[in-house]
ZAFISE-866350 format. One record per residue (C-alpha): x, y, z. Coordinates in Angstrom, 2 decimals, padded with zeros to 5 digits. Layout:
N
REC      east     north        up
REC         X         Y         Z
...
//
This chain:
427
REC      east     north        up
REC    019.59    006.86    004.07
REC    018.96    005.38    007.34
REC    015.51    005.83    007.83
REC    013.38    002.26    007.75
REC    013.17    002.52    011.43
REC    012.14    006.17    011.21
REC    011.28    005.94    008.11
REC   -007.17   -012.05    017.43
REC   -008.62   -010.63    020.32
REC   -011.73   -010.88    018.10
REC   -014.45   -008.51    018.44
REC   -017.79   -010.64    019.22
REC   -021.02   -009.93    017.84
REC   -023.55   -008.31    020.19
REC   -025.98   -007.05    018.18
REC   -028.83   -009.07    016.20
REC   -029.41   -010.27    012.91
REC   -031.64   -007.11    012.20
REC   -029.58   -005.34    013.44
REC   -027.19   -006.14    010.71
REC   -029.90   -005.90    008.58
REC   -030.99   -002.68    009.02
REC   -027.30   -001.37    009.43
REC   -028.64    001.68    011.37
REC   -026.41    001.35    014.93
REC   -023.33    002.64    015.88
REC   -022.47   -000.44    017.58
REC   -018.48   -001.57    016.78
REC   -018.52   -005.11    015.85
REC   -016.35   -007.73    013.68
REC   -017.83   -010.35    012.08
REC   -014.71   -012.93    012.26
REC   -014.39   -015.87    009.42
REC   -015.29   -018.88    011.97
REC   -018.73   -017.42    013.17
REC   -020.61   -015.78    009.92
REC   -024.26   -015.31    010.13
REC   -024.34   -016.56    006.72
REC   -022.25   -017.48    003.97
REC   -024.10   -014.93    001.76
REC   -024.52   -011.26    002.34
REC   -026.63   -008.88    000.03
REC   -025.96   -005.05   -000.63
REC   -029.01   -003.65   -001.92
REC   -029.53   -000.53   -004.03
REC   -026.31    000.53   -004.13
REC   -023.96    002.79   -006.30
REC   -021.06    000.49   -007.10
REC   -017.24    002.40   -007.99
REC   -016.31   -000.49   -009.58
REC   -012.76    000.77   -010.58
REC   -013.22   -000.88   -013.98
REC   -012.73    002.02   -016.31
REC   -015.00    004.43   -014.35
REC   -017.73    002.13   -014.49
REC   -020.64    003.42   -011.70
REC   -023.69    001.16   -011.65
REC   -026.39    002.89   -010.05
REC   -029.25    001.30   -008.15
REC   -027.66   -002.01   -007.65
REC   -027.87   -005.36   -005.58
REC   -024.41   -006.70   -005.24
REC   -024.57   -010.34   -003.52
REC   -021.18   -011.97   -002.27
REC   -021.05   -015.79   -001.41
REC   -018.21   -017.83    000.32
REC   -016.20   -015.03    000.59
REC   -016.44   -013.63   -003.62
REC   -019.00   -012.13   -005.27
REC   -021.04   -013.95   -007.31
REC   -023.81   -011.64   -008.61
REC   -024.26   -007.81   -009.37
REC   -027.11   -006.30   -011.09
REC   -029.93   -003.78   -011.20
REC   -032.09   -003.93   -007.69
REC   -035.30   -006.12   -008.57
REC   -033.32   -008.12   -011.20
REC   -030.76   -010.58   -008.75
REC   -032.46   -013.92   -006.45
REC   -031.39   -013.29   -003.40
REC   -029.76   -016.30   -001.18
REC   -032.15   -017.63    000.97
REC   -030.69   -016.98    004.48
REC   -028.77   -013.91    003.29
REC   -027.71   -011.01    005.81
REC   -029.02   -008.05    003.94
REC   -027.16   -004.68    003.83
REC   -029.72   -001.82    002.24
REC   -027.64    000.40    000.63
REC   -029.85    003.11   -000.76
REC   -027.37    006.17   -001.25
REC   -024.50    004.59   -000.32
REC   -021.64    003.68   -002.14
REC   -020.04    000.32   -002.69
REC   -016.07    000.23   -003.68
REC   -013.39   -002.33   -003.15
REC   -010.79   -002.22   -000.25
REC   -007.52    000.14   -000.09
REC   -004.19   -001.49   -000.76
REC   -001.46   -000.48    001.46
REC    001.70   -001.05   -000.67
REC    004.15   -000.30    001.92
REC    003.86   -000.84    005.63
REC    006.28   -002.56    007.81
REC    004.76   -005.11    011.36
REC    008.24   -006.03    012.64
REC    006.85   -004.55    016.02
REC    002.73   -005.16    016.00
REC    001.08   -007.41    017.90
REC   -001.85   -009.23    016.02
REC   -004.35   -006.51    017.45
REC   -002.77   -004.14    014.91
REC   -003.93   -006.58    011.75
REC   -007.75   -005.19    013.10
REC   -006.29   -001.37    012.65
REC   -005.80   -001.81    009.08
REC   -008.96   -003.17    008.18
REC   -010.87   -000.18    010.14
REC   -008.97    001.78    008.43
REC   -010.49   -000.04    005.07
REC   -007.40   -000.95    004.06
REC   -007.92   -005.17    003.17
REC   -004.58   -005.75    001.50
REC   -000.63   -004.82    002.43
REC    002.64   -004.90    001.33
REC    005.70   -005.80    004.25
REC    008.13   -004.71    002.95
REC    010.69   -005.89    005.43
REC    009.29   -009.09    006.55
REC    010.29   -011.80    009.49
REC    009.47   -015.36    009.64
REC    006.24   -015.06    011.93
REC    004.86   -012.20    009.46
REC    004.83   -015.79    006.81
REC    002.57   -017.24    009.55
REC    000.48   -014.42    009.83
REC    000.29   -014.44    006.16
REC   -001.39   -018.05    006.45
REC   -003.41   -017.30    009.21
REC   -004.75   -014.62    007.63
REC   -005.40   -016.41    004.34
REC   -007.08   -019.29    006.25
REC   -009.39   -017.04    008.61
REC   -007.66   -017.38    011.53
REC   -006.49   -014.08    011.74
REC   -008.68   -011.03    011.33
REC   -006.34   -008.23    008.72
REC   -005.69   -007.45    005.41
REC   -004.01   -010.18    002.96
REC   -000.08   -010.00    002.88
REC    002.44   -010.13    000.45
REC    005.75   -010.11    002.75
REC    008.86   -008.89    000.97
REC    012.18   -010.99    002.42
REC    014.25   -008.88    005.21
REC    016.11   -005.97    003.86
REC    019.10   -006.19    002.14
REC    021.68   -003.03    002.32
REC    020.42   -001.42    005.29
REC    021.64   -001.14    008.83
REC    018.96   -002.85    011.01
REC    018.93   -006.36    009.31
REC    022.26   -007.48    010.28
REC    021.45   -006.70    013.45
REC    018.41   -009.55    013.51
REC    020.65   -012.00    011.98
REC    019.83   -011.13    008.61
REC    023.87   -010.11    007.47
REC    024.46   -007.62    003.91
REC    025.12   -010.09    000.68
REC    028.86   -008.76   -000.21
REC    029.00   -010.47   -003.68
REC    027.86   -011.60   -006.13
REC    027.34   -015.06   -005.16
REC    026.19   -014.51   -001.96
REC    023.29   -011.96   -003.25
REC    022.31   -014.63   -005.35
REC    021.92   -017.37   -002.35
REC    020.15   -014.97   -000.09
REC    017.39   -014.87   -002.89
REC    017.23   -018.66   -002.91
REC    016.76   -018.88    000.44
REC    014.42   -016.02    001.05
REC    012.78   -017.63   -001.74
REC    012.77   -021.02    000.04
REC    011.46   -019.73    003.13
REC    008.19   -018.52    001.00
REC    008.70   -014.55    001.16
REC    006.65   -012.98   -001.40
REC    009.27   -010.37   -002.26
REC    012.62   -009.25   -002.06
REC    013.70   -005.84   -001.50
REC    017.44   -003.66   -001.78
REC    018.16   -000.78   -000.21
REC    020.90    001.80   -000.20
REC    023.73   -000.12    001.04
REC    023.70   -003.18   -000.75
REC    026.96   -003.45   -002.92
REC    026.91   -003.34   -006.76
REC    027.96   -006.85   -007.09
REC    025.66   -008.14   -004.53
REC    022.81   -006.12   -006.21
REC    023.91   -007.94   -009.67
REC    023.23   -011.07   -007.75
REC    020.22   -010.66   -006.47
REC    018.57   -009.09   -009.32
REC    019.61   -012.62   -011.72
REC    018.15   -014.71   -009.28
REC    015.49   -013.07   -008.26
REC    014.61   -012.54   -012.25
REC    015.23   -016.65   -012.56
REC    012.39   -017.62   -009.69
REC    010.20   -014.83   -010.73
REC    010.45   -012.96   -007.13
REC    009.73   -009.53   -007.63
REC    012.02   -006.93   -006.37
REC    011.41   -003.69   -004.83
REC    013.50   -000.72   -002.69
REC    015.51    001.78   -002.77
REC    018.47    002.36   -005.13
REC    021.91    001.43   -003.71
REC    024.08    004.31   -003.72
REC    026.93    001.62   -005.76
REC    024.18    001.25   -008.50
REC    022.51    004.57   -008.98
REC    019.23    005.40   -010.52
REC    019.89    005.02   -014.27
REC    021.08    001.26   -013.83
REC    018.95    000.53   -010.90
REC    015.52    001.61   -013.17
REC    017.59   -000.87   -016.21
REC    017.69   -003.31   -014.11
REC    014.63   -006.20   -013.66
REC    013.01   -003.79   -010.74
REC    009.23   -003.70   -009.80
REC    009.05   -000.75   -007.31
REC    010.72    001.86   -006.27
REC    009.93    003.29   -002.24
REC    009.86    007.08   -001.30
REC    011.32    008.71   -004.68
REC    014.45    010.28   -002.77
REC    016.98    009.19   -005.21
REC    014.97    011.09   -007.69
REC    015.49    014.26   -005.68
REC    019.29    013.40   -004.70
REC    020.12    012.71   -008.46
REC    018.20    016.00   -009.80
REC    019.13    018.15   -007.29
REC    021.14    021.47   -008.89
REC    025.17    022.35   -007.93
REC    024.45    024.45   -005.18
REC    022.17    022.60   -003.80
REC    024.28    019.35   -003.77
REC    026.73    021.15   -001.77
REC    024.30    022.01    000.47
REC    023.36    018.86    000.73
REC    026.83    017.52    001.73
REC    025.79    019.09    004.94
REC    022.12    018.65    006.21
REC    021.63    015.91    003.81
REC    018.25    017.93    002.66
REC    018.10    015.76   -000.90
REC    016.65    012.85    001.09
REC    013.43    014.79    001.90
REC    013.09    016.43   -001.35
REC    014.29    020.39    000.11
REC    016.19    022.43   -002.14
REC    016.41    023.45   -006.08
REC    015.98    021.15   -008.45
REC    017.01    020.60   -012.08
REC    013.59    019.69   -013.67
REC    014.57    019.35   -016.69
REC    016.95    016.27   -014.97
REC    014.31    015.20   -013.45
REC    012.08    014.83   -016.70
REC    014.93    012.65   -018.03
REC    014.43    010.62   -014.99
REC    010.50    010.24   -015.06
REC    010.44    009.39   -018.46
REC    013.07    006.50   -017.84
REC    010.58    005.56   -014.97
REC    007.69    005.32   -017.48
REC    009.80    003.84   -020.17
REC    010.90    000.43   -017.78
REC    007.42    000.17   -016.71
REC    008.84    000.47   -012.56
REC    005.96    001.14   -010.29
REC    006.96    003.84   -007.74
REC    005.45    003.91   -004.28
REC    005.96    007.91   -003.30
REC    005.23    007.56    000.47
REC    004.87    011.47    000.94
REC    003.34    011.46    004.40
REC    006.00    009.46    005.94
REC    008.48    012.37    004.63
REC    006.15    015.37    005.46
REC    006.18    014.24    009.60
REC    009.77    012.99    009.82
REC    013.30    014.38    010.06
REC    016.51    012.91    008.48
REC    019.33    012.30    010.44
REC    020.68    014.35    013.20
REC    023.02    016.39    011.92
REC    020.26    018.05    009.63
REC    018.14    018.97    012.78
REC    019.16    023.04    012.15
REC    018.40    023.02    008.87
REC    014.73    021.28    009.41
REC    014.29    023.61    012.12
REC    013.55    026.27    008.68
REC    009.70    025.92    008.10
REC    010.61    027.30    004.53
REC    012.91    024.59    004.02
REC    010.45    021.80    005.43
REC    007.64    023.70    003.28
REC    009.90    023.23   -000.21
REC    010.65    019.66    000.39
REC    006.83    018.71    000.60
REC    006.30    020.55   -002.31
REC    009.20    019.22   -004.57
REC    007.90    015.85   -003.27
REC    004.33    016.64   -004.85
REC    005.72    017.75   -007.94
REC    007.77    015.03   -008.70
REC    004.53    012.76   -008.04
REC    002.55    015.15   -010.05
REC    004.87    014.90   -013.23
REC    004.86    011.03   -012.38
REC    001.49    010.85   -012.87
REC    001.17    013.14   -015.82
REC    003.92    011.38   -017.63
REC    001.82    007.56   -017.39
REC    003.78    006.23   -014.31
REC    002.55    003.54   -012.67
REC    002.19    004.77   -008.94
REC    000.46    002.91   -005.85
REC    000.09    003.96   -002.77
REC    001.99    003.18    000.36
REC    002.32    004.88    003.70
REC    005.71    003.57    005.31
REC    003.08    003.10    008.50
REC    004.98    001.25    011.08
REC    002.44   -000.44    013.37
REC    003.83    000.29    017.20
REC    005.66    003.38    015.62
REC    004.21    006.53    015.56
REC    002.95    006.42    011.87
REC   -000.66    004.20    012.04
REC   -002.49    002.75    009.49
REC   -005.17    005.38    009.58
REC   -002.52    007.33    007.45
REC   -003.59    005.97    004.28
REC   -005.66    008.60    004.55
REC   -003.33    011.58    004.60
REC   -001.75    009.57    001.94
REC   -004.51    009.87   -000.03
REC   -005.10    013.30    000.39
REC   -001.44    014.24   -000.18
REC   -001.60    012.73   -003.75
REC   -004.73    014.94   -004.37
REC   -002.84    017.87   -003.21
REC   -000.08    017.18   -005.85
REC   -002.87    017.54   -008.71
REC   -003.79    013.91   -008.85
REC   -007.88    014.02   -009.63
REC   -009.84    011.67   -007.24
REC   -011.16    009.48   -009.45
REC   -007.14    008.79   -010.19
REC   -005.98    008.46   -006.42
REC   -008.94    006.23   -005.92
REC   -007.58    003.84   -008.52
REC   -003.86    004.13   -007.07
REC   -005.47    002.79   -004.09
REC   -007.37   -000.04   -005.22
REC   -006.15   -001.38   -008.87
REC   -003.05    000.17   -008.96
REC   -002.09   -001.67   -005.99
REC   -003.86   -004.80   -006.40
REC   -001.83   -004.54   -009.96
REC    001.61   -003.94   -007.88
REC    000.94   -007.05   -005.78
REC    000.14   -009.26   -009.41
REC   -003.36   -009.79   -007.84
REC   -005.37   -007.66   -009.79
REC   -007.20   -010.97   -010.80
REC   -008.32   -011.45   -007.22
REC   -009.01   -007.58   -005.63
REC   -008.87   -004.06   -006.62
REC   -012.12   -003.64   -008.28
REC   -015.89   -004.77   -007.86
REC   -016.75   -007.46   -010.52
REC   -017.96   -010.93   -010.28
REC   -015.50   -013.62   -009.30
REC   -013.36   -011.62   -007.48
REC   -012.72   -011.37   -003.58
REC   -015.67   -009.71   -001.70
REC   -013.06   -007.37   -000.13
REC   -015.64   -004.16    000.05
REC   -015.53   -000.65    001.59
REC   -019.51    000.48    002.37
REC   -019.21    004.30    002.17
REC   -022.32    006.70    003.63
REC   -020.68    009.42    000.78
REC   -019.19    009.07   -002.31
REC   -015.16    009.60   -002.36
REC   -015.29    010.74   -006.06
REC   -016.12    013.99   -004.08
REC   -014.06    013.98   -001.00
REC   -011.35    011.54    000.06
REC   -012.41    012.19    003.46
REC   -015.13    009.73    002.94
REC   -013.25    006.63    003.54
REC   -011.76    007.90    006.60
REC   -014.96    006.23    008.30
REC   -016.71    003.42    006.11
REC   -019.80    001.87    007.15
REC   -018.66   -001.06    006.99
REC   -015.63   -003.08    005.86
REC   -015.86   -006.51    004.27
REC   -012.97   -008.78    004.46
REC   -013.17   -012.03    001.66
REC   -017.19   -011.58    002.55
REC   -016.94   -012.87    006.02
REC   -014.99   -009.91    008.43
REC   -017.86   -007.31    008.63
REC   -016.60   -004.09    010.93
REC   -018.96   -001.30    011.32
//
C-alpha cells in the first residue's frame, strides 16, 4: 500500500464596522487575531446545533469573549458587551467548526492554512508531520498564523517516502522504541505506523508510545495484521483497507494477487468476516477514520490500471467501502471524519464536503455525520473539552450557516461566516 503520496498573506478588512454588523455583503474578508474590532462578538437570535445530545436552542444570543464563549441564552435575556461587533442571526444557524482528522501539509505553503478555514474546517489532524508543521502548530495557537488548530502526528513509520526525507524505517525493537522518544521529544502530537513497519519495530513503538501517553494511529503493518494490530494500544485506524484485504472471499484474493483490487474495497466480500472484524473494532474502542473520497477519485498502483479501467469494478469498491462504514456505524464504532486532502495535491480541503456527503450516502443520518464532524473528532484529538460543540467555556470556533445542515449537508459548503478562537471572522 503505497499510496500516502497519492493517497499569512492576511486578508485585510475593507469593509466597516456596520458592515459587520449588519452581515448583509458579499465582501471576502478575514478578521486576523492581531487586528479584532473587538474582543467580544454577539450572535443574535440564533438557532444553536450545539452537538450536545441534539440539543437546538432556538431564538438565541450566543456572545464569545477573548476568543471562548462566555454566554448563551434566550435573545432579550444576555447583557451584551459594550463595544461588541454584533452578528444578527435571525434564521440562521449557529454550529461549531468541522474537524479534519486526516490531512497531510508536507507541500502547502501557509496560504493553504486560509483554505481550510473557508472551508469551515477550524481543527486538523497531520498525520505525517515535519518539523516546520510544529511551528505552524505554535503560530497558529498564538495568532500568528490564520488556520485551523493542529495536532501533528510524527513522520511515518513503515512507508516508502519517509526514508527518503531522512526519516529511516525502525527495524527492531529497540529502535521503534527510540524513534517514539524522540518524536516525542521533538513535541509531535502523534505517532503513526503504516504497512511496512516490521512486527518487532511495531512492538516497540506501541510500549513506548503507551509509556508517554502518545497516541498512535495508521495503517496495519502487513507483519502484524488486523486482529493484533486492533489488540494492540491503537487509537485510529486510516482508510479501512485492511478490513477489505482481510475479508475479502477465495476468489477474490486471487484476484487480488493481480490488480491488487482489496486496497480500494472492489470485489466479494465475506461479511460475515467482516462482522467478526467490526465487532473487534467496537470491542477495543479504535476510532476508524474511513477516508472514502480519497479512494472513490484515486487509482492503486500501476499494474491495476486495466482492471480500474472497469466502471463496474470502480462502482463495487465505493460501495463495499460504504457498507463497511455503514455496519461501522450501526455496530457503535467510533468514526471521525478525515479526507486524506493533501494541500498542493489534487485533493483540497473543500473535500470535507464530499466526505460528508459520502458518509450520508452509506446510510449515516445527518444529524450523525454532523457529530462525526464536530465531537467525534474533537473526541479523536482528546480535545473534546476545548471544541466540537457550542457550550460555554469552550473555544468560539463557530460555523454561521444561512440553512440548517440537519437538512442538507450542502449547507456548510458555504458558511456565512467562520469564527476561528472568536477572533478570525471569514465571510
Amino acid at each position: 500500500m503505497t499510496f500516502e503520496g497519492l493517497a499569512n498573506n492576511r486578508i485585510s478588512l475593507i469593509c466597516s464596522a456596520l458592515f459587520l454588523l449588519l452581515s448583509a455583503s458579499s465582501c471576502s474578508k478575514l478578521l486576523a487575531n492581531d487586528e479584532p474590532l473587538s474582543d467580544a462578538v454577539v450572535f443574535v437570535g440564533v438557532t444553536v446545533l450545539t452537538m450536545e445530545d441534539g440539543e437546538v436552542l432556538e431564538d438565541q444570543t450566543l456572545v464569545t469573549q477573548n476568543g471562548r464563549i462566555s454566554v448563551i441564552g434566550a435573545r432579550d435575556s444576555v447583557a451584551i458587551p459594550e463595544g461588541a461587533n454584533m452578528i444578527e442571526g435571525r434564521s440562521r444557524v449557529l454550529m461549531p467548526g468541522l474537524v479534519d482528522a486526516h490531512i497531510h501539509l508536507r507541500h502547502a505553503e501557509t496560504d493553504d492554512l486560509l483554505e481550510y478555514v473557508k472551508a469551515g474546517i477550524t481543527c486538523a489532524r497531520e498525520m505525517n508531520g515535519r518539523p516546520f508543521l510544529l511551528e505552524w502548530r505554535e503560530r497558529i495557537d498564538a495568532g500568528e498564523l490564520v488556520g485551523p488548530c493542529l495536532k501533528v502526528a510524527a513522520p511515518t513509520m513503515g512507508n516508502f517516502s519517509s526514508p527518503r526525507e531522512g526519516f529511516p524505517t525502525p527495524q527492531s525493537q529497540a529502535e521503534g522504541a527510540e524513534a517514539v522518544r524522540q518524536f516525542h521529544r521533538q513535541g509531535y502530537d502523534w505517532v503513526k505506523v503504516y504497512t511496512f513497519l516490521p512486527r518487532d519495530a511495531f512492538v516497540g513503538v506501541v510500549n513506548e508510545a503507551s509509556a508517554l501517553g502518545i497516541p498512535i494511529g495508521g495503517h496495519v503493518p502487513i507483519e502484524v495484521g488486523l486482529a493484533d494490530f486492533l489488540s494492540a494500544e491503537i487509537h485510529s485506524t486510516e482508510h479501512m483497507t485492511e478490513y477489505v484485504s482481510s475479508s475479502l472471499t477465495d476468489e477474490a484474493t486471487v484476484l487480488d494477487k493481480v490488480d491488487f483490487r482489496s486496497i480500494f474495497g472492489a470485489g466479494d466480500v465475506d461479511w460475515e468476516k467482516m462482522d467478526s472484524q467490526v465487532r473487534s473494532t467496537v470491542k477495543a474502542r479504535i476510532w476508524s477514520v474511513p477516508t472514502l473520497v480519497w479512494f472513490d477519485r484515486n487509482l492503486p498502483a500501476p499494474l491495476a490500471a486495466d482492471a480500474w479501467a472497469d466502471t463496474n469494478l470502480r462502482e463495487q469498491g465505493a460501495r463495499n467501502r460504504r457498507e463497511i462504514v455503514r455496519r461501522l456505524h450501526e455496530a457503535g464504532a467510533l468514526l471521525a471524519v478525515g479526507t486524506d486532502s493533501d494541500a498542493g495535491d489534487d485533493l483540497a480541503a473543500s473535500a470535507i464536503h464530499d466526505e460528508l456527503n459520502a458518509l450520508h450516502e452509506a446510510g449515516i443520518k445527518t444529524e450523525d455525520v454532523l457529530e462525526m464532524a464536530t465531537t467525534g473528532g474533537a473526541k479523536l484529538l482528546g480535545l473534546i473539552d476545548e471544541i466540537g460543540s457550542v457550550s460555554t467555556g469552550k473555544r468560539a470556533d463557530l460555523l454561521l450557516l444561512s440553512c440548517d445542515p440537519r437538512d442538507d449537508l450542502a449547507c456548510l459548503r458555504q458558511p456565512d461566516m467562520v469564527v476561528v478562537r472568536g477572533r478570525h471572522v471569514v465571510e
